[in-house]
C-alpha positions in Angstrom: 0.0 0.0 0.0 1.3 3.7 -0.3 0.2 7.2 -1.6 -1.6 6.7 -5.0 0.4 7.8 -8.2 -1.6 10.4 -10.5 -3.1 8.3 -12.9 -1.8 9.2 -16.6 0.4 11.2 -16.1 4.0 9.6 -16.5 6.2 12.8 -17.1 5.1 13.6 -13.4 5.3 9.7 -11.7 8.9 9.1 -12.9 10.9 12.5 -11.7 12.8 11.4 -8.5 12.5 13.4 -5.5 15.5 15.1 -6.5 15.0 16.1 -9.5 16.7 13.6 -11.8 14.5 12.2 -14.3 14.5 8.1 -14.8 16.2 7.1 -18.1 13.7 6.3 -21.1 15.7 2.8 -21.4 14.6 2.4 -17.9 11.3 2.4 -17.9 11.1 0.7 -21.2 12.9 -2.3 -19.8 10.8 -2.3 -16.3 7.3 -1.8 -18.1 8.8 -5.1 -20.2 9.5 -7.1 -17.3 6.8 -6.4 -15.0 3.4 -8.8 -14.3 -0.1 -8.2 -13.6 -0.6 -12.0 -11.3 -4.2 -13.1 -11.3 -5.6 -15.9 -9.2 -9.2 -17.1 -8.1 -9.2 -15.2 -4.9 -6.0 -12.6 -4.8 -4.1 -9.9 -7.7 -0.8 -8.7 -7.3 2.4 -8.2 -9.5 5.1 -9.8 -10.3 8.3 -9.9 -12.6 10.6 -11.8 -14.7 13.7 -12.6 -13.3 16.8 -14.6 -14.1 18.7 -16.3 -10.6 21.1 -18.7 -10.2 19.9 -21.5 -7.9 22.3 -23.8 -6.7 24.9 -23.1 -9.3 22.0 -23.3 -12.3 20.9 -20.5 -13.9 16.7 -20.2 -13.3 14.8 -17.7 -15.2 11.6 -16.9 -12.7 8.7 -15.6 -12.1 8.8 -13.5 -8.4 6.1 -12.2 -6.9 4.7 -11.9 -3.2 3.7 -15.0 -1.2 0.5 -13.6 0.1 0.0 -13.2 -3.6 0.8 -17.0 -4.7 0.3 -18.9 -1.5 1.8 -22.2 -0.8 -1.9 -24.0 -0.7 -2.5 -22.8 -4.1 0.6 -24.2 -5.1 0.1 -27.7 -3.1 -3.0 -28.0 -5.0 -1.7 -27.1 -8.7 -3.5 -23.9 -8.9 -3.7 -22.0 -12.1 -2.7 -17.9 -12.4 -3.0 -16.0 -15.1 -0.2 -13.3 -16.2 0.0 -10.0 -18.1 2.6 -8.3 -19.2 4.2 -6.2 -21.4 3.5 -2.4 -23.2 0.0 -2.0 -22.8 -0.6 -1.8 -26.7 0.5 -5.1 -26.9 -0.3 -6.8 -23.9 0.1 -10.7 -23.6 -1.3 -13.0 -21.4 -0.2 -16.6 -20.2 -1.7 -19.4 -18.1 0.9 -21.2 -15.8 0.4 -24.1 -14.0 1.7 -24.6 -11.0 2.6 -27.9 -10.7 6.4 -28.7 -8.7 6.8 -31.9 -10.9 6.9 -29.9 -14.0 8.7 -26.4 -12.5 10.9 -24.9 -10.0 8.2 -23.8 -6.9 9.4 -22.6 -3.0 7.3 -20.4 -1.3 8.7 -18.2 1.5 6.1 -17.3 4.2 6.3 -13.8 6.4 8.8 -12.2 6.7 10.7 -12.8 2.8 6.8 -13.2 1.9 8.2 -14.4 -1.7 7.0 -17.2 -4.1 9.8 -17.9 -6.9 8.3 -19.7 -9.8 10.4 -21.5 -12.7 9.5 -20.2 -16.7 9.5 -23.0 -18.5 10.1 -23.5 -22.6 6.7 -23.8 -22.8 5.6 -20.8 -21.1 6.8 -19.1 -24.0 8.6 -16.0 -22.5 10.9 -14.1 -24.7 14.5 -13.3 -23.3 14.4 -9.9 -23.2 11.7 -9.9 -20.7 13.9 -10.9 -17.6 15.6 -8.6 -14.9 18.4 -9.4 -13.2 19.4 -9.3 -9.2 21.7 -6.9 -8.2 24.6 -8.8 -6.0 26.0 -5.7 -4.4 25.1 -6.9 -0.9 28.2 -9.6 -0.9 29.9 -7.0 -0.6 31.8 -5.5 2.7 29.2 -3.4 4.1 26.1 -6.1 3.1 22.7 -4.9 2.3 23.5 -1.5 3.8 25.0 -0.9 0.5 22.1 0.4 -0.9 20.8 2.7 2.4 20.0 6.2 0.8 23.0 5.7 -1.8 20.7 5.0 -4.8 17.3 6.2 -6.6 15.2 3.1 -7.3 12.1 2.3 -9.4 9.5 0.1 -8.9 7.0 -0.5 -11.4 3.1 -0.9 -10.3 -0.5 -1.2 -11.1 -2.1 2.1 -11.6 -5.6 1.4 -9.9 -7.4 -1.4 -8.6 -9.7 -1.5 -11.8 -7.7 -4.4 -12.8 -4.7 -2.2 -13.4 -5.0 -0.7 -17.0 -1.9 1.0 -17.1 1.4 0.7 -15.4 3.8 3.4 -13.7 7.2 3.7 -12.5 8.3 5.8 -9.5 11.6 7.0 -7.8 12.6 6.8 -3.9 15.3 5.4 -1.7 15.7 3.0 0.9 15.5 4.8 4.4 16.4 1.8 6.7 17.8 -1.7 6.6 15.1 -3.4 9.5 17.1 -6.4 8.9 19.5 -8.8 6.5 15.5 -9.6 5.0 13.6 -6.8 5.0 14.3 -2.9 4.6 12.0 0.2 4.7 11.3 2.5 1.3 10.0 5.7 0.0 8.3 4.7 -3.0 5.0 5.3 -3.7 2.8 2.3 -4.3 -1.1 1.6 -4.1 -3.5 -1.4 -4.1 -2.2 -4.2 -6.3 1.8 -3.2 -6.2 2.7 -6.1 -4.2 5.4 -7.9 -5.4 6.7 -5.2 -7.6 10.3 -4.9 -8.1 12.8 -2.3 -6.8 15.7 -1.6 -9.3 18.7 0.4 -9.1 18.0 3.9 -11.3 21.4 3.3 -13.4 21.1 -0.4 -14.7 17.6 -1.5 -13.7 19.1 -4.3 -11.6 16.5 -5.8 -8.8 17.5 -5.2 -5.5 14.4 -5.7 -4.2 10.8 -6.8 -3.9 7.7 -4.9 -3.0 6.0 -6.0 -0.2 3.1 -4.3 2.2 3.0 -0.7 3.4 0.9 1.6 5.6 -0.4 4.9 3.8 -1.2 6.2 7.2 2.6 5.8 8.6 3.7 6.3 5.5 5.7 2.9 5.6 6.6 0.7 2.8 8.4 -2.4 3.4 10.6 -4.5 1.1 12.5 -7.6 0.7 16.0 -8.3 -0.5 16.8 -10.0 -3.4 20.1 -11.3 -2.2 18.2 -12.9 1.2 15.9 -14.5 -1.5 19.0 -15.8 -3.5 20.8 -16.7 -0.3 17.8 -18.4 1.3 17.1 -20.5 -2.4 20.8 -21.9 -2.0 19.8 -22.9 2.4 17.1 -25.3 0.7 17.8 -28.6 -0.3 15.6 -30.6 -2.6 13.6 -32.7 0.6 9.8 -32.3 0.3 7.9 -32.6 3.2 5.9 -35.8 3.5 2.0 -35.7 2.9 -0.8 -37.4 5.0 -4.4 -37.1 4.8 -6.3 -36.7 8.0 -10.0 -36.8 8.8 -10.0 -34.6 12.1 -13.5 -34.7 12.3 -13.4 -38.5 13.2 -10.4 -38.2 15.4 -12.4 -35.6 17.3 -15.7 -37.5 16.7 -17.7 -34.3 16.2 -19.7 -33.2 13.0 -18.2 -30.4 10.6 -20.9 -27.8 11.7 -19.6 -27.7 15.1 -15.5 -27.5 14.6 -15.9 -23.6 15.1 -16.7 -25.0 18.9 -13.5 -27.0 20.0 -10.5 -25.6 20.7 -6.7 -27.5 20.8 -5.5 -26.1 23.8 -9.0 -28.5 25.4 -6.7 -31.4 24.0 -3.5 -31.2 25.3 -3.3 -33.9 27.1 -3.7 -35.9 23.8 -1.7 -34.9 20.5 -3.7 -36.7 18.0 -6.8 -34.7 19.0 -4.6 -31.5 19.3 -3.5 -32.0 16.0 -7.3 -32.8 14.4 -8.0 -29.6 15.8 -5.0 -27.5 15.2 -5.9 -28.7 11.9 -9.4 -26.9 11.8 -8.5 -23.7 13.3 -6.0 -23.8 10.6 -7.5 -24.8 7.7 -6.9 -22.2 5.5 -3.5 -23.1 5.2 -4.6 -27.1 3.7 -6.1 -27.9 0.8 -8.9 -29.9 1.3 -11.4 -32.6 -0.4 -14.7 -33.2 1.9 -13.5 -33.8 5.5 -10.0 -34.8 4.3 -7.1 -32.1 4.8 -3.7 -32.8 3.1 -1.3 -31.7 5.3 2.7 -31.8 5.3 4.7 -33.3 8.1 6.3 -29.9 9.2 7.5 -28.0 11.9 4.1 -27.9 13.3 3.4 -31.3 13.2 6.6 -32.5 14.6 6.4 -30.2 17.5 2.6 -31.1 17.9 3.9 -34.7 17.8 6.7 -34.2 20.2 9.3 -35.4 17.2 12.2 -33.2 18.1 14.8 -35.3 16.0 12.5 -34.5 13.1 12.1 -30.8 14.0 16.0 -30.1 14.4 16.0 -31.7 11.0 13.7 -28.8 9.6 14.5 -25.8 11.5 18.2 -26.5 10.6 17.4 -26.2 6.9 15.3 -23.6 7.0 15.5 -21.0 10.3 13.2 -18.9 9.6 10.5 -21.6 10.5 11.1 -20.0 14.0 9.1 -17.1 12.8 5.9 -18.4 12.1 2.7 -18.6 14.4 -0.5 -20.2 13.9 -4.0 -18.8 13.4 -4.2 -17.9 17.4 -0.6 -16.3 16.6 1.0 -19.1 18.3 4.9 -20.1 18.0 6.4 -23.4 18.1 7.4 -22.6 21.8 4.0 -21.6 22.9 3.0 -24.8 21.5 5.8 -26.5 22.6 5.2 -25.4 26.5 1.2 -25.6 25.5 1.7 -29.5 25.6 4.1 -30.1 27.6 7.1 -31.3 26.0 10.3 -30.5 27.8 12.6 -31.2 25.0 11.8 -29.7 22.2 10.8 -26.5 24.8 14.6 -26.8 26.1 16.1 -26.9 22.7 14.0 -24.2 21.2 15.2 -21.6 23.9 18.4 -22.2 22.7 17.2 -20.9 18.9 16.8 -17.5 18.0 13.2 -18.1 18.8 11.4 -14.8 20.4 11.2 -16.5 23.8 8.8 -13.8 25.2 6.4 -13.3 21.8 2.5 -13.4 22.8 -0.1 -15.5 21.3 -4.1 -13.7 20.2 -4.9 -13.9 23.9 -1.9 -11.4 25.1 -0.2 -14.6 26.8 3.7 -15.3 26.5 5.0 -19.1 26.9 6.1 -18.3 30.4 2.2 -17.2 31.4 0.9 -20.6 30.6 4.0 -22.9 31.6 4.2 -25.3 34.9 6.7 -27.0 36.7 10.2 -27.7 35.6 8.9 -25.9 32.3 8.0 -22.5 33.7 11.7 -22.7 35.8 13.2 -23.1 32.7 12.2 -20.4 30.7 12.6 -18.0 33.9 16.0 -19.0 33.8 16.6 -18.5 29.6 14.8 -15.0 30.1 10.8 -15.9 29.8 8.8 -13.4 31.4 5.2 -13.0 31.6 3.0 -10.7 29.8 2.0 -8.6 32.7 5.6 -7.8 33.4 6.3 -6.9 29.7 3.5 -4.7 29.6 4.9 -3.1 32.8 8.4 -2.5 31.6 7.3 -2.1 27.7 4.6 0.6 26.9 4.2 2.6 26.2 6.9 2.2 23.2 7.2 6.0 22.8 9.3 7.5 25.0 8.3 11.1 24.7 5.2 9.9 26.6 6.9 8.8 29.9 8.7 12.4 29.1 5.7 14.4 29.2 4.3 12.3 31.6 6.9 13.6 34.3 5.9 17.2 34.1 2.0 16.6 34.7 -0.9 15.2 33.4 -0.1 13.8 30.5 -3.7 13.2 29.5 -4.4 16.8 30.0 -1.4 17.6 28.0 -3.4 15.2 24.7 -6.3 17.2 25.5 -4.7 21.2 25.3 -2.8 19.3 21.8 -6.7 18.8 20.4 -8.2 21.5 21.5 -5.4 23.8 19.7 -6.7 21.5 16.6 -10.4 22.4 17.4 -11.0 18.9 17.6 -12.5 19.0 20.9 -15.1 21.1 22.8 -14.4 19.2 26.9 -13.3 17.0 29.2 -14.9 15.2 32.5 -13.7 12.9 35.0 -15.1 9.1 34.9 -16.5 8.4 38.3 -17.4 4.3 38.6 -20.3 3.4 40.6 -18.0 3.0 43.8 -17.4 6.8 43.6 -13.7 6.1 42.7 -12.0 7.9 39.8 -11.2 5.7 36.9 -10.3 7.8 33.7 -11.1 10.8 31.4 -13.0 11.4 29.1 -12.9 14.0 26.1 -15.7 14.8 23.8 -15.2 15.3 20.3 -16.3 18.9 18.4 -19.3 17.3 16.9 -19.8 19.4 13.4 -22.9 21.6 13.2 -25.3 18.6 11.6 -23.2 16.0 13.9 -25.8 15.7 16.7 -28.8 15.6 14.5 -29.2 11.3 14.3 -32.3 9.7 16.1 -30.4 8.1 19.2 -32.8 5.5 19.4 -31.4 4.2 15.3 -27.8 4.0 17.1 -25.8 1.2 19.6 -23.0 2.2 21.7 -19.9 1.0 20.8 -16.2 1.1 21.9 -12.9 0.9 19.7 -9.1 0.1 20.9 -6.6 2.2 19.5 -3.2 3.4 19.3 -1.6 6.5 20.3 -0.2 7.3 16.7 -4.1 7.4 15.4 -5.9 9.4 18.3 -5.5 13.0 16.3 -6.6 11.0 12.7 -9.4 9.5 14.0 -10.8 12.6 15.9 -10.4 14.3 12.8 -12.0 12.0 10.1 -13.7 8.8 12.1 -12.8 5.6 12.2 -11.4 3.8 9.2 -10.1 0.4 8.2 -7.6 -1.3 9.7 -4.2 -1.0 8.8 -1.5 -2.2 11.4 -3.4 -4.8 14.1 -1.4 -4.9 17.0 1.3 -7.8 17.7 -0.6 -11.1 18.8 -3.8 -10.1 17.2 -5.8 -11.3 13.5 -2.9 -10.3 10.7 -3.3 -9.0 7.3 -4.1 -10.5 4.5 -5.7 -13.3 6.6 -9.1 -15.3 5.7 -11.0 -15.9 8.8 -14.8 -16.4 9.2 -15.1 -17.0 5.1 -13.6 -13.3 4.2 -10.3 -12.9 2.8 -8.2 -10.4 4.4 -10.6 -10.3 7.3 -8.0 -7.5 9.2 -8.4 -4.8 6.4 -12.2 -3.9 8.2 -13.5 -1.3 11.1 -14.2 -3.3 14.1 -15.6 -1.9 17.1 -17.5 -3.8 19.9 -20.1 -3.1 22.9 -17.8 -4.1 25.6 -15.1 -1.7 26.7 -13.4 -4.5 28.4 -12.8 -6.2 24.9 -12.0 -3.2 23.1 -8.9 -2.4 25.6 -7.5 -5.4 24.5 -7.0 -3.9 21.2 -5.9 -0.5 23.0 -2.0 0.6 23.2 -1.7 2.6 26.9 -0.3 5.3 28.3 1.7 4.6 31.8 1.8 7.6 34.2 3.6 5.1 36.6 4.0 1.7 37.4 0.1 1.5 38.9 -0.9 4.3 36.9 -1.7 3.1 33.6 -4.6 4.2 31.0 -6.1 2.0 27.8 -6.7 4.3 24.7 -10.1 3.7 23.8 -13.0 5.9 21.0 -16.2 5.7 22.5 -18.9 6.4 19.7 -22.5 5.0 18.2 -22.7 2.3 15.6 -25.9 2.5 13.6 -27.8 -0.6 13.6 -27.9 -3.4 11.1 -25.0 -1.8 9.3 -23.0 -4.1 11.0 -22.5 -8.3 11.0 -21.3 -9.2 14.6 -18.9 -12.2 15.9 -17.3 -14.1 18.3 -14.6 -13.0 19.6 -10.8 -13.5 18.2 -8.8 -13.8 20.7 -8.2 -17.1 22.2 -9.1 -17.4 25.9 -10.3 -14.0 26.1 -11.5 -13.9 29.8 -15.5 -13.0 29.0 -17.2 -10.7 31.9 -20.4 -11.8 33.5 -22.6 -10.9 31.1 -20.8 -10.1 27.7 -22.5 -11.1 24.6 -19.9 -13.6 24.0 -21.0 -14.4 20.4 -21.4 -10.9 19.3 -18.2 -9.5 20.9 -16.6 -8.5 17.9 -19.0 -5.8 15.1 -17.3 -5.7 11.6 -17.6 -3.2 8.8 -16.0 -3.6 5.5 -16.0 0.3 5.4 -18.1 3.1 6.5 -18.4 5.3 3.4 -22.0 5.8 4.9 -20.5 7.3 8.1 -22.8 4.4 10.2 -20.0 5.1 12.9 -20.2 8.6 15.2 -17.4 9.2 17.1 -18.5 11.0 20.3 -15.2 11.2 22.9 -11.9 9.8 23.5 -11.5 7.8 26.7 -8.5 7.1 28.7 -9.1 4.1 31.1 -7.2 3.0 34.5 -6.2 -0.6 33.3 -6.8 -1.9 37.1 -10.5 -0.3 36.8 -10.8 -2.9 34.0 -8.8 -5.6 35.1 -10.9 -5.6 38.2 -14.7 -5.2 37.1 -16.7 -8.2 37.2 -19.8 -7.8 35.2 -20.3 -6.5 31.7 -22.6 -3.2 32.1 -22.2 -1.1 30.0 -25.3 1.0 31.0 -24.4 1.3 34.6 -20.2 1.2 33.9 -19.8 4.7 35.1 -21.9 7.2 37.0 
């Protein structure tokens, strides 16, 4: 995602930011190379590519995995390409089947899918880029940190991308030997586009995700690609075929009601289960998942030879979580297994990362396990959130010379975004937060209250002034532990990319970032608002052991809107919450919450 490029008008989109304009032999040869990607359910972009894997020169197709998925290759899935000037634009179905092509898929964080052209495929030489191998050099991938102006090419609109553009920027950080951070602009669509260097049009790098609100983009390098191609050797991962609805003897209607941690104490039925809260990752036929015997499954089955095996070739399997966000340590210390828990603290595994239901593995570990991971560093969530948030530090800075609440308040009143503030009393006559009403325009107060539900939202200190300014809009960074991008859940793909709000305050602070006055004074971030009714579809909640209030409407926790171009959403005040107020109610009220 990124800033949208003026469509048609290329003198404009390819003048770098300094000035200099990009060659015309440049953008002939990237508007050559680059690939519209079509699939049933996903679009992106992709590019021609020539590598050398393993000493053999490969020409490729690259594009982004969350484009071309490893389920859609597993089950031979078809994508159609386009490429070329658009006067004489060509198309071409490929197959993606491993026995006839060169297939690995690299899951979050490369989040690349390299893809063999065949003789078949019929692509012409002169299509192909080719990687830029500056990073062997001394200094590595910092090489290319604000020393160059690079292109990418990119869809111009999401109307299935009827022209193509080219645009200049720099790389502003190196995050990591995978990924870095970009100026270029990009929109909806530009995944998997590639980055070139502005003097030979060699790739350096591949398009990835962004945040137009941050104003973020975020690559990855070609050369970690390249290196991480040469790590792999040519073992597949055995297939088996599982049934989990007989394992767990339950009919298919009701596998949104069982959960694996229930079934710890019994691997096959932890497994039949991880398998349905997982299943968008299998390919399926009926009731029968195909699944690989992978790092998962040898951790769920407590094969640690197996999983050394694995993570030896490929260490960046120490990255990924499961649908509840997961790792193989929390899974690990989940059921129990002493081993594999023992040799995975001495990984580079994040030994403190939190799964959907703000638990690290040292919340929910016993016994010899628990001592263990105290000793190797494991610390519970409570005690990160202490010594953690809030991450910026001009907060604790403000914090020290007063109210730093009031301080947010005078900031949005200078913005005339505001009109007061109140003190929150609870019922107990105790004072429990703040609460500042928004500057309601001059029609803003003219809706029939009895048309609208309350409704509360979590949210970040980075958005308060943008959402008191223009509402609440989708989704574009979920906090760490919760429902990713680009992830189907509940039937809808990318279920993140929404609005959600809910009735319960005490569910929406889970979402909230928080600002700490002190060590016991500490304040959730939360918008307070109305949510007009039926424009909404409700649902249970997505975190995993969310501990439900007397009384909360536990399968209409969560409400979701695609959008709200039909401003169903008022924004009304923003709240700042004492966390213990929260921590320590009992019953969901929402009525009677505060005096």
């Amino acid at each position: 995602m990124g800033n949208k490029s003026p469509k048609n008008n290329r003198i404009k989109e390819v003048r770098s930011k300094s000035g200099r304009n990009i060659p015309e032999t440049a953008q002939d040869r990237i508007y050559n190379s680059i690939v519209r990607i079509e699939t049933n359910d996903s679009f992106g972009t992709g590019f021609f590519i020539k590598l050398n894997i393993k000493n053999t020169n490969v020409n490729c197709l690259l594009t982004c995995f969350h484009v071309i998925n490893k389920k859609l290759v597993d089950s031979d899935g078809i994508i159609t390409i386009f490429y070329g000037k658009k006067s004489s634009e060509t198309s071409r179905t490929i197959i993606l089947n491993k026995s006839l092509r060169f297939i690995r898929c690299f899951d979050s964080p490369i989040d690349a899918t390299v893809i063999e052209i065949i003789e078949t495929d019929n692509i012409s030489e002169d299509k192909y880029l080719f990687p830029d191998l500056n990073y062997k050099n001394f200094n590595g991938f910092n090489n290319y940190l604000n020393n160059h102006f690079i292109l990418a090419g990119y869809p111009d609109d999401i109307e299935f991308f009827k022209e193509r553009h080219i645009c200049s920027g720099e790389i502003t950080s190196v995050l990591n030997n995978c990924e870095f951070e970009h100026t270029l602009h990009t929109e909806v669509g530009s995944s998997g586009s590639p980055i070139c260097l502005i003097n030979n049009q060699n790739v350096i790098g591949i398009h990835k995700d962004g945040d137009i609100e941050e104003k973020i983009n975020f690559g990855t390098f070609i050369g970690y690609i390249i290196e991480e191609l040469g790590h792999l050797n040519d073992i597949e991962f055995e297939y088996i075929e599982i049934n989990p609805y007989t394992i767990l003897n339950i009919k298919k209607e009701h596998e949104n009601k069982v959960y694996s941690k229930s079934f710890k104490d019994d691997k096959n039925k932890f497994l039949a289960c991880f398998i349905l809260e997982n299943k968008d990752n299998y390919s399926r036929q009926g009731n029968i998942f195909k699944i690989e015997k992978n790092h998962f499954y040898f951790t769920i089955m407590n094969d640690l030879d197996n999983l050394k095996i694995v993570l030896k070739q490929n260490k960046l399997l120490l990255l990924e979580r499961d649908y509840y966000q997961r790792s193989l340590l929390f899974l690990s210390v989940l059921l129990n297994y002493y081993e594999i828990v023992e040799y995975l603290t001495t990984t580079n595994i994040d030994i403190n990362g939190w799964d959907s239901g703000e638990k690290t593995p040292t919340d929910i570990a016993e016994g010899n396990i628990y001592d263990l991971l105290v000793a190797r560093g494991g610390q519970k969530y409570e005690n990160i959130f202490y010594n953690d948030f809030p991450v910026q530090s001009y907060i604790y800075h403000h914090a020290l010379h007063g109210s730093y609440i009031e301080f947010i308040y005078e900031q949005l009143l200078k913005e005339d975004l505001v009109s007061d503030m109140e003190d929150i009393i609870d019922i107990n006559n105790i004072l429990v937060g703040k609460r500042i009403f928004k500057k309601l325009k001059n029609n803003g107060n003219k809706y029939d209250e009895s048309d609208y539900l309350k409704i509360y939202h979590g949210t970040k200190y980075s958005s308060i002034e943008p959402i008191m300014k223009y509402g609440l809009k989708n989704l574009k960074n979920p906090r760490k532990g919760h429902v990713p991008l680009k992830l189907k859940k509940n039937g809808i793909d990318n279920w993140a990319n929404a609005i959600f709000v809910s009735p319960s305050i005490f569910y929406a602070s889970s979402f909230s970032e928080c600002i700490c006055l002190g060590l016991d004074d500490i304040y959730h971030i939360i918008i307070e608002g109305k949510i007009k009714k039926n424009s909404f579809i409700s649902y249970k909640s997505t975190i995993i052991d969310y501990k439900f209030k007397e009384g909360e409407p536990k399968n209409e926790i969560e409400y979701r809107i695609d959008n709200d171009e039909n401003n169903n959403i008022i924004v009304t005040s923003l709240l700042f919450i004492a966390r213990k107020f929260l921590l320590k109610a009992e019953k969901y009220d929402e009525a009677n919450i505060f005096k």
